[in-house]
N, C-alpha and C positions, 0 to 999 in steps of 0.2 A: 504494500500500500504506500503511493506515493507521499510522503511530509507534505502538507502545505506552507505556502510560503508567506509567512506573517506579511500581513499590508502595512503601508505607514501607515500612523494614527493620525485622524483628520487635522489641517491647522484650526488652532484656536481661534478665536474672532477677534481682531482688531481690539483691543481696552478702549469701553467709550470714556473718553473725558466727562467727568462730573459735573452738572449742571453749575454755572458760574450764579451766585445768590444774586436776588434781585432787591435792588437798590429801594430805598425809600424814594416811590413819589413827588415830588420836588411840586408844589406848589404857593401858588401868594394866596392870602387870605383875602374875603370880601369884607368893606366895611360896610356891617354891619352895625346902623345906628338910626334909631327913630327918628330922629333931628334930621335925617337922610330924608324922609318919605317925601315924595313930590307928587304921588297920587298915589289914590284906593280906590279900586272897582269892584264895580260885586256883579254877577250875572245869576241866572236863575236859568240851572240844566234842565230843560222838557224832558222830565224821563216819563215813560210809560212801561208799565210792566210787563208787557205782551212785547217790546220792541216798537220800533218808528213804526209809524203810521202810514201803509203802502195804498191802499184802498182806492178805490175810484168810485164816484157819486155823482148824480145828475145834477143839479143847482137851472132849473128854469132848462132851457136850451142849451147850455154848457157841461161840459163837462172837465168834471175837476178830479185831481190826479195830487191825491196828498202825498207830502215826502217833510214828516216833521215827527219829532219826539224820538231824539237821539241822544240821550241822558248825556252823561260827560265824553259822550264819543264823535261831538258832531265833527270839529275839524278832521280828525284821523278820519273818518267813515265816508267826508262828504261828495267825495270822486266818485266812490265803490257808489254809495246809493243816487246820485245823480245818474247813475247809468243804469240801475237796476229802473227807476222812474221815466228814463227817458226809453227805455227799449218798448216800455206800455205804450209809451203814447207815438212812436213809430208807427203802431198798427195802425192809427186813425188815417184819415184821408187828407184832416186841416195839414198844413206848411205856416200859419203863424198861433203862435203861445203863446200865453200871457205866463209871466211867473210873480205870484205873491212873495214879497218877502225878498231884502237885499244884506242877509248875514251870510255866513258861511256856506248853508245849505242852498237857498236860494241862488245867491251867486254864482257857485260851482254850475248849481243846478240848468241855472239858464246858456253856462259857458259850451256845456255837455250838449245841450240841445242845440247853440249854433252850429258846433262842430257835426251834427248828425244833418242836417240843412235848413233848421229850422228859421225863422222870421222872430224874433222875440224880442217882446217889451215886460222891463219889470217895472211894476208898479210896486210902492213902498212909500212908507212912512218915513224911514232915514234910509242913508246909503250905508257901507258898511262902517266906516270909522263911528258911527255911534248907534251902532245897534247891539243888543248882548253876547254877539260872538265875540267881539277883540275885549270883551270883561274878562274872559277866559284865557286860561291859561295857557294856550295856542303849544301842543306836545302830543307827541303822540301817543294816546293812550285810549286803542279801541275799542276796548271793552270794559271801558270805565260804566259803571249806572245804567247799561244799554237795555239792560232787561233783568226780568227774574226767570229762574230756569226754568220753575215750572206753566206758569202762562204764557211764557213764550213757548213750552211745546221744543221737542227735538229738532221739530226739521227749521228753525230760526237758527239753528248752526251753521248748517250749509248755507244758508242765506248770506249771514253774518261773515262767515271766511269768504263768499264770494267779495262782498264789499270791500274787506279790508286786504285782500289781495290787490284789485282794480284801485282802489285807492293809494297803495301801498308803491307798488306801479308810476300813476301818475305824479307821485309828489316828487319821482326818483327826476323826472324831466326839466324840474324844477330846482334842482342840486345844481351849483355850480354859478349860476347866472349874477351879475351886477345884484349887490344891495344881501344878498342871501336871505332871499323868500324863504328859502327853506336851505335850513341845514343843519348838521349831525353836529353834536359837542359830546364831550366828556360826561358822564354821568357817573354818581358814586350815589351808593344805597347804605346806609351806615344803619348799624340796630344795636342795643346790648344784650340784645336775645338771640341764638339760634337761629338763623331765617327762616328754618323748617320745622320754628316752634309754632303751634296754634296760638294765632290771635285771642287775647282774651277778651273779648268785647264789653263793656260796662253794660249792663242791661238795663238799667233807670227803669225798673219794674214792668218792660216791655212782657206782654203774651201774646199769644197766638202768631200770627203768620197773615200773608196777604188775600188768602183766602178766605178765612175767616174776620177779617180786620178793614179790605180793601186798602191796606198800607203796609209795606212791609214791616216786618218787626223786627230782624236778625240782618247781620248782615250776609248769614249762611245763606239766603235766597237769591241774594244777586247771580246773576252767571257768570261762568268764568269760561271765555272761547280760544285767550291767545297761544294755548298751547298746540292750537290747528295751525297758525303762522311761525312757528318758531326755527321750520324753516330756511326764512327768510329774513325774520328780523334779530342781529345780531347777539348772539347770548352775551349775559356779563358774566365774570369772571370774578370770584372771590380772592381777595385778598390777605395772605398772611398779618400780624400787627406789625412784623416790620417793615411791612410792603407800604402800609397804608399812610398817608399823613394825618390821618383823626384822630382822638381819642376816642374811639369807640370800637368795643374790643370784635365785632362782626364787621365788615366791608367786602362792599362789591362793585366792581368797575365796569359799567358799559358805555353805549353809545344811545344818547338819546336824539330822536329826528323831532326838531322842533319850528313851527312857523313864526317869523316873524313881520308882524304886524302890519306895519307900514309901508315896506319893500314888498309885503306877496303883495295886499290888496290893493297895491297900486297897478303892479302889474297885472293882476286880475281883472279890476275894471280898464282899465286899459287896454287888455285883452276883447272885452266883452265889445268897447265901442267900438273897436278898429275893425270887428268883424259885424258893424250895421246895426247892435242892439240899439234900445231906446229905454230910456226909464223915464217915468213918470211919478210922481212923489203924491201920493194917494193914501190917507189912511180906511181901512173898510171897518166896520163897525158890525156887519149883519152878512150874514154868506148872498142873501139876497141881490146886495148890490151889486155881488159877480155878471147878473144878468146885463148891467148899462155897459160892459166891457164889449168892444169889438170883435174880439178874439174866441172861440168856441171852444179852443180846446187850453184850460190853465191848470198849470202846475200848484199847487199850495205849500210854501215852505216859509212859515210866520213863526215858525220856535216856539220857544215856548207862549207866545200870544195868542195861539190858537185855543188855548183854556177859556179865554175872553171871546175871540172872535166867532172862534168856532164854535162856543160855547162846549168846548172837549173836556168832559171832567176826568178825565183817563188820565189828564198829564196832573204829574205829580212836581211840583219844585223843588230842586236841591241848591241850595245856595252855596255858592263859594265866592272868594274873597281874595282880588290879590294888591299888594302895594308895591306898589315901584319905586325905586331908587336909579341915579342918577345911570346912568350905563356905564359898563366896564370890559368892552371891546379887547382889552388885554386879558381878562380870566375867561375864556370858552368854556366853562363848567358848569356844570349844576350839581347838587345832593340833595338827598333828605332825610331825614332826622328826628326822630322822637313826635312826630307830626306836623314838621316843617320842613317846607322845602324854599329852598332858591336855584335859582336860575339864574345867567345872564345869557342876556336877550341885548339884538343892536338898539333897543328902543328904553333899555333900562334893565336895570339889576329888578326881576321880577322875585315876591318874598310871597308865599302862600303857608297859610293855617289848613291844612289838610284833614288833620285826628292829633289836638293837641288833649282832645280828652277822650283822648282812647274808645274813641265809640264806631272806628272802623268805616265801613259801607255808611252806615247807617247816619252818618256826621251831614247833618245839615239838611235831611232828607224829609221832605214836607214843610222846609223853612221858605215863605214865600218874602223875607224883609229884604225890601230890594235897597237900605241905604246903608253909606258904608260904620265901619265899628272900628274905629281908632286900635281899640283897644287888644281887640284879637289881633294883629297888626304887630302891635307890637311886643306881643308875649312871642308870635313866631321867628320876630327878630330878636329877642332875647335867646329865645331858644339856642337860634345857630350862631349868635355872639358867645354864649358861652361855650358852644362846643370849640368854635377858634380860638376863644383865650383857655383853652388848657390842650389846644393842640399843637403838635413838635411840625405845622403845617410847612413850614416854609425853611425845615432843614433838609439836607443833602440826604 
């Protein structure tokens, strides 16, 4: 029997080099200071618990094509359902539409319907600089309040992912251009909990639920859809304490896509005119009056005003609140924190009270008080002043 002939033993692999440790985040701190504030706006989010309002109804010889009640998701959403809205009213035979309403949703709404070859005039009571969309905090966050899981039903997910795909999509076309309509910063999520600890929600002796109540009670009812995008939109990425520049022993780094105010909706309605739109400045008071309109086939997208107009008692108000400080074009960042967040934005250091009393979804939901409250203001600038004065923010 032949010996065999021992093989060489295979080479070993190359020794990878050990990962080189990563440096603490090198940032400036924002000043944060009341004496700062140079405005407070408050808006009031149209949520409805079933989801926006898609629906079509006769009004006299017109027909009306609702696209309103998008909780805290209208700018993220407003491409995605401008197009869900406009591919309905394709079917008709009209080629001119009226569009109610000149905020975010409207505006997109009527931009979408040139582009398909429409003739349209919006009629409104303001244009966009003082209507309740630019109260908001212009960021993308699409499934903010957009609904409750269970009255919206399963199939408002696929709905929902379509929009905020198609929206998702167009706001990318917008990246890059003079003024930054829209663009990506730095975003940092700080907590002293676990992230994947459960929310403890204060209950303020809340019972039952929206079915029983007609108001939500929990904020366990809201829905939650953006794990169907993720995707697409950028994961964040946890950071070690020595990664981090905070004091606060949980952090997390991503990219947040945010609009800025001035720069989009300039270019928007500038968009809307140069392709033939017309606006008229009209307040409606009764669905009625849709009949004196020239146009047969209109879109309805009034925000949350359509509680009044429409007499819609489905929309529910969630109030929020932001103050602005002077801009700081040199910090591209945002975080948030213990129930406060900032932002900067080219139009100012934006400061919001989110859940500074730990009450979650639920913060602010059925508050219809449209004026502003100094006072919440500046407990959320206190908040993130103290996280920067005991933070190593702005060492190597």
């Amino acid at each position: 029997m032949r010996a065999q002939t021992p093989q060489p033993a295979a080479p070993s692999p190359p020794a990878q080099p050990a990962p080189l440790p990563r440096r603490r985040i090198r940032l400036q701190p924002f000043d944060l200071r009341a004496d700062q504030i140079t405005d407070i706006k408050v808006c009031l989010r149209p949520f409805r618990a079933m989801g926006p309002r898609f629906d079509v109804e006769h009004v006299g010889n017109k027909l009306v094509f609702h696209n309103y009640g998008h909780g805290g998701s209208g700018w993220s959403l407003s491409w995605g359902s401008a197009s869900v809205v406009v591919e309905k009213v394709s079917t008709t035979l009209q080629r001119k539409v009226a569009v109610i309403g000149c905020g975010i949703i409207g505006l997109t709404t009527a931009l979408t319907a040139q582009r398909a070859g429409f003739d349209v005039t919006i009629y409104t009571k303001d244009l966009l600089p003082r209507t309740r969309s630019v109260r908001a905090n212009g960021s993308w966050t699409p499934d903010s309040r957009i609904s409750l899981t269970a009255p919206a039903g399963p199939e408002f997910a696929d709905l929902w992912e379509r929009m905020a795909r198609i929206s998702w999509a167009t706001y990318r076309d917008y990246l890059g251009l003079p003024g930054n309509p829209v663009e990506f910063i730095e975003h940092f999520s700080l907590s002293d909990r676990p992230f994947d600890a459960p929310h403890e929600e204060r209950p303020d002796g809340r019972t039952g639920d929206y079915a029983s109540t007609g108001m939500p009670q929990h904020g366990s009812e809201f829905a939650r859809y953006s794990g169907r995008i993720k995707d697409i939109v950028p994961a964040a990425e946890e950071l070690t304490p020595a990664e981090s520049p905070f004091a606060a022993p949980y952090a997390k780094r991503g990219s947040l896509m945010l609009y800025n105010f001035a720069s989009y909706g300039h270019l928007l309605m500038s968009e809307f005119f140069q392709a033939g739109g017309h606006v008229v400045i009209r307040e409606f008071h009764d669905p009625s009056e849709l009949t004196s309109l020239p146009e047969k086939v209109i879109i309805n997208c009034p925000g949350y005003a359509a509680r009044d107009w429409w007499n819609d008692k489905s929309l529910i108000p969630v109030r929020g609140q932001t103050a602005w400080l002077p801009p700081r074009p040199d910090l591209p960042y945002g975080l948030h924190y213990h129930g406060a967040s900032a932002v900067s934005k080219t139009d100012g250091l934006m400061v919001q009270a989110y859940d500074l009393d730990n009450e979650g979804e639920m913060g602010s939901v059925g508050n219809s008080f449209e004026h502003p409250d100094r006072s919440e203001s500046e407990r959320a600038i206190k908040v993130l002043a103290d996280l920067f004065a005991r933070s190593p923010i702005s060492e190597g």
